[in-house]
C-alpha positions in Angstrom: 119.3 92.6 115.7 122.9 91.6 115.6 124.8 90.2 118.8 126.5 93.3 119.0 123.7 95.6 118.8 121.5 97.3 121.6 117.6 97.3 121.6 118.4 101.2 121.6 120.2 100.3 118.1 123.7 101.3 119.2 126.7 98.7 119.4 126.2 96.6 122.6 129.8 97.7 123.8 129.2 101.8 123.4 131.3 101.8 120.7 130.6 102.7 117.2 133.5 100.2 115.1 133.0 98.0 111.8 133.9 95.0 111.8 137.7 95.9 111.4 137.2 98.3 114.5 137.7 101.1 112.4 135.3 104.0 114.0 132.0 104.3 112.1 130.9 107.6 113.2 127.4 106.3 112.7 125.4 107.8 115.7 122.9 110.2 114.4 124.5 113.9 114.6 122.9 118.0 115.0 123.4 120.3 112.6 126.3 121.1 114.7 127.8 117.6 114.3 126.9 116.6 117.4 126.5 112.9 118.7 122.3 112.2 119.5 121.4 108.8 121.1 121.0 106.3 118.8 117.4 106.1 117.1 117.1 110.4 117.1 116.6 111.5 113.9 119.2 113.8 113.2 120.0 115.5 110.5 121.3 114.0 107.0 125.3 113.6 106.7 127.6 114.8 104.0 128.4 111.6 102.1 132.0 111.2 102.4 134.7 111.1 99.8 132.5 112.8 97.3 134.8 114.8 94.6 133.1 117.7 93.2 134.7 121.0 91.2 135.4 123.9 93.1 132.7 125.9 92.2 130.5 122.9 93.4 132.5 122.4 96.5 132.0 126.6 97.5 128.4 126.7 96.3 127.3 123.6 98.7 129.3 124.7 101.7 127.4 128.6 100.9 124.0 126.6 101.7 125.1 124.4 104.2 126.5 127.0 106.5 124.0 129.1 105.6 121.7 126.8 107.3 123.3 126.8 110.0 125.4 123.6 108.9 128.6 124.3 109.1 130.5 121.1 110.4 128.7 119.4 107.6 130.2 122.5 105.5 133.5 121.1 106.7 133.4 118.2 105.4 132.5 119.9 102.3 135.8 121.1 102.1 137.7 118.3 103.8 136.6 116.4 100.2 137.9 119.0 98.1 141.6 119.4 100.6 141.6 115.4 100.2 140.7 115.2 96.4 141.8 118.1 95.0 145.0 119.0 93.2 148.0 119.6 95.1 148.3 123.5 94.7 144.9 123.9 96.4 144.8 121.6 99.4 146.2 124.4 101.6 142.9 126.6 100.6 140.6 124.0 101.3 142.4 123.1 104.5 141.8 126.6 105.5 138.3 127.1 104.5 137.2 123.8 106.7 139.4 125.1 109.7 136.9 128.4 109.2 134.2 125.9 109.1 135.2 123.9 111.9 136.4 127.4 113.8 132.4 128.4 113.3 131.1 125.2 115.0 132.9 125.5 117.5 131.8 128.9 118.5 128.4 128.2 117.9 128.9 125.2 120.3 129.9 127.7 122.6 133.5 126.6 122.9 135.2 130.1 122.9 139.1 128.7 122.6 138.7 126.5 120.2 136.4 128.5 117.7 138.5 131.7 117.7 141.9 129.8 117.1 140.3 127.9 114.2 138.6 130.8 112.9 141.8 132.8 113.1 144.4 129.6 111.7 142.2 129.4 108.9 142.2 133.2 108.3 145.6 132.8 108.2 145.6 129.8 106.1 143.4 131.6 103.2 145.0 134.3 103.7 148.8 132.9 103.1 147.4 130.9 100.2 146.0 133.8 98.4 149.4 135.4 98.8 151.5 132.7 97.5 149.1 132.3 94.3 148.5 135.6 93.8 144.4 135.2 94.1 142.3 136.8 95.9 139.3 135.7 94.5 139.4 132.4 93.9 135.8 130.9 92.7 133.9 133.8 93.5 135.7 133.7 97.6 136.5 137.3 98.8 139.8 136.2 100.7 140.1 139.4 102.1 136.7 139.6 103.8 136.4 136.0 104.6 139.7 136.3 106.7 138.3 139.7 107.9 134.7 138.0 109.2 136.6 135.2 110.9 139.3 137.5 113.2 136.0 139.7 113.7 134.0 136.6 115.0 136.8 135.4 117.2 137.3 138.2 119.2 133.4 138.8 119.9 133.3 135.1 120.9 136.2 135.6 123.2 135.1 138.6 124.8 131.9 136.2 125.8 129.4 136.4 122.7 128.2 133.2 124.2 127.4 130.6 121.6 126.8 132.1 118.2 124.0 131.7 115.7 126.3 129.3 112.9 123.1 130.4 110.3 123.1 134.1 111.6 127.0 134.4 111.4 127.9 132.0 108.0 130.2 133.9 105.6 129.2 135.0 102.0 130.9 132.5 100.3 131.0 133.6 97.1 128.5 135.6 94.5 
């Protein structure tokens, strides 16, 4: 072990920095996304940075939210908003606020779930407009924007934290 590493495994000073004291974001994380101690098992990360097609990007996010994954689904799409061509970014950006808007609620954090669930509604939504799809690989628009209004205001009247498997969107065929 390093002088800058805990018996525990961690980084002596709490803090989780490379060398650079960039943030590593290292720690060990739910299914939620959520920070374990260090030496939990946890549950594998989404490699970062990975480019994939779109029909890749939507058909790994499916199974990840699906299994109850969806921050790791978020990431998902955060690759395709940061890789993918210009004209698009603003879908992707949507679809991992919806992500990110279904974490939250399943984390039981009703404010921030149903505004991201509700930005990225809106974000799809005004994408689909502008390009004139409303299917775009497979993705109802219409519904998916319909699912996330309808989940935010059951988890502001006090659903309670949601089931992220139970609730995932149909993403697709």
């Amino acid at each position: 072990m390093g002088d800058t590493d805990t018996a525990a495994g961690g980084p002596a000073d709490g803090r989780d920095r490379d060398i650079a004291g960039r943030a590593r974001s290292a720690r060990p994380r739910d299914g939620l996304g959520r920070p374990l101690p260090y030496g939990s098992a946890g549950v594998e990360r989404q490699p970062e940075g990975v480019v994939r097609t779109p029909e890749e990007t939507v058909a790994e996010a499916r199974a990840l939210m699906a299994a109850g994954k969806p921050f790791h689904a978020h990431e998902v799409f955060e690759d395709a908003w940061k890789s993918g061509p210009e004209d698009e970014r603003a879908l992707w950006r949507g679809m991992a606020q919806l992500a990110v808007g279904l974490t939250h609620s399943a984390r039981g954090n009703t404010t921030g779930g149903a505004r991201l669930l509700r930005r990225g509604a809106g974000a799809v939504e005004a994408w689909a407009a502008e390009r004139g799809e409303d299917r775009p690989y497979g993705v109802d628009i219409a519904g998916l924007a319909g699912w996330a209004r309808e989940l935010a205001a059951r988890v502001e009247q006090g659903a309670g934290p949601v089931d992220a498997g139970a609730e995932a969107p149909r993403l697709g065929p």
